[in-house]
C-alpha positions in Angstrom: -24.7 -18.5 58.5 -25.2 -17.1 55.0 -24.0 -20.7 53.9 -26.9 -22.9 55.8 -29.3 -20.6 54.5 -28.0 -21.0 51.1 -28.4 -24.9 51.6 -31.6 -24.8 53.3 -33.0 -22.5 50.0 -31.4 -25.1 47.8 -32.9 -28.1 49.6 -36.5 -26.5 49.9 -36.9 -25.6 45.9 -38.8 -27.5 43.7 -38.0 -27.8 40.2 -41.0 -28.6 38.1 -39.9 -32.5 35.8 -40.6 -32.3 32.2 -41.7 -35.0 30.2 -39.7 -36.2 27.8 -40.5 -34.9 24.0 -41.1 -36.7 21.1 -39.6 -35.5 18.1 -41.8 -35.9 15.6 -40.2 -33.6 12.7 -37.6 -36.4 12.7 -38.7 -39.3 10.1 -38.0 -42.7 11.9 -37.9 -44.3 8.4 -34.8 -44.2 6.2 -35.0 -41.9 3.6 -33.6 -43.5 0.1 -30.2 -41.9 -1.4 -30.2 -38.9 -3.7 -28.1 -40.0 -6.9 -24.5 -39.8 -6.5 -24.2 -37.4 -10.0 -25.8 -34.2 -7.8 -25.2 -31.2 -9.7 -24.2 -27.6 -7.8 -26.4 -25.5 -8.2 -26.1 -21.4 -7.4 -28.9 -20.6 -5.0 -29.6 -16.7 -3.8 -28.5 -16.1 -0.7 -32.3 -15.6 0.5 -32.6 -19.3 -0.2 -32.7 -21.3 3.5 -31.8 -24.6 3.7 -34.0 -26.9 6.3 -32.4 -28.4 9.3 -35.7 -31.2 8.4 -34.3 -31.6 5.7 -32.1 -35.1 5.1 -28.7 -34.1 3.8 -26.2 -37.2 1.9 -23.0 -36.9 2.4 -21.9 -35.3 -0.5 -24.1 -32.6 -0.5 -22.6 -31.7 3.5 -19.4 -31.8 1.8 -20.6 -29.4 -0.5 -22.0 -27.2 2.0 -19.0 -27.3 3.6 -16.4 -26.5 1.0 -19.1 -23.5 0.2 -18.2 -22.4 3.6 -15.0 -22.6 3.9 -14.6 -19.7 0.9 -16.3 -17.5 2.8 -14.1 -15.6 5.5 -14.6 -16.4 8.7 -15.9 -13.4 11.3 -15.2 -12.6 14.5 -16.8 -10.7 17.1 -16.1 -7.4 18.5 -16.6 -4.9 21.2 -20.3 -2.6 20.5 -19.9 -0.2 18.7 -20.5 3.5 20.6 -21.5 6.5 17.8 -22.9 10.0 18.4 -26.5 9.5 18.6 -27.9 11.9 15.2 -25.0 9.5 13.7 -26.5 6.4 15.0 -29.5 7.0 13.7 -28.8 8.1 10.2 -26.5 5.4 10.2 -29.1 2.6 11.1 -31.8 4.0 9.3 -29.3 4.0 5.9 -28.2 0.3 6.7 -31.9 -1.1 7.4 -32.5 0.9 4.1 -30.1 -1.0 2.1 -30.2 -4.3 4.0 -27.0 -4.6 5.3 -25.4 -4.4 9.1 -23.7 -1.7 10.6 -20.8 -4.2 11.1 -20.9 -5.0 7.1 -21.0 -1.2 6.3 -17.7 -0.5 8.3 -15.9 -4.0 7.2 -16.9 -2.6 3.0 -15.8 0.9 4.5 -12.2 -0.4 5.5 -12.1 -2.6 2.4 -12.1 0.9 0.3 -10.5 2.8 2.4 -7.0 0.5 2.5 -7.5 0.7 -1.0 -7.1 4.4 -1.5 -4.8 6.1 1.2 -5.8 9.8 0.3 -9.4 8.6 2.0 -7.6 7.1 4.6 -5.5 9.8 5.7 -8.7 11.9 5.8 -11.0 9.7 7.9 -8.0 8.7 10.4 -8.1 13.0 10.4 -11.1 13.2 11.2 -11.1 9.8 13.8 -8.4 11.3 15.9 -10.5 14.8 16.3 -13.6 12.5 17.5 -11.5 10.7 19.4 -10.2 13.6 21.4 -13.5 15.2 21.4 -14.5 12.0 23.0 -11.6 12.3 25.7 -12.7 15.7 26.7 -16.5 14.8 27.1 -15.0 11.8 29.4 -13.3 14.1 31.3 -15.8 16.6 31.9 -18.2 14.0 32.7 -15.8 12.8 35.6 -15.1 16.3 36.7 -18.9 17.2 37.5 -19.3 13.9 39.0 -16.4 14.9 41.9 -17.9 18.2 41.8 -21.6 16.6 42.2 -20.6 14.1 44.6 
């Protein structure tokens, strides 16, 4: 039954048509070649470039090859932090400028570099980390007590 009222909801709904657009940022004249000698030049990395703007093919390759010397990122799982750390954390990261993510990549950077600091944070990790067990625990326990 749940599957003809399914249908029937799916045959009664109206979807609104939308026109179609016209893209008028897009020039529909050619626009002439840049010179074939272009020169790189070092931009700041506040400096945007224009998805308006037309691009020749050398200066995509460019682009490109710009890219490719930067590492690549991947994503990972959010981050969970004590909450007076969170804060002081954000708050010293939107102070500089930087990410979160950025601080701790620039943290492990230094860290692998000196092993003395490393042997002290992983220290101090694995008493948060069984801090953090406990609290789990305790959590689960009142909830069967609770419930």
């Amino acid at each position: 039954m749940s599957d003809s009222v399914l249908d029937r909801i799916r045959q009664n709904r109206q979807r609104p048509a939308v026109p179609t657009r016209d893209d008028t940022l897009i020039s529909r004249v050619q626009q002439p070649e840049a010179p074939q000698n272009l020169e790189v030049v070092e931009t700041p990395p506040e400096t945007q470039v224009s998805a308006a703007t037309p691009m020749t093919n050398d200066a995509l390759e460019d682009l490109k090859a710009e890219l490719a010397k930067i590492p690549e990122t991947n994503r990972h799982s959010a981050i969970v932090l004590e909450k007076e750390l969170d804060q002081s954390l954000t708050r010293y990261c939107k102070d500089n400028r930087i990410t979160i993510e950025v601080f701790l990549e620039a943290a492990w950077v230094h860290t692998t570099a000196n092993p003395k600091a490393m042997e002290e944070i992983l220290l101090e990790a694995k008493r948060r980390y069984a801090d953090r067990k406990r609290a789990g625990k305790l959590r689960r326990l009142i909830t069967m007590l609770e419930g």
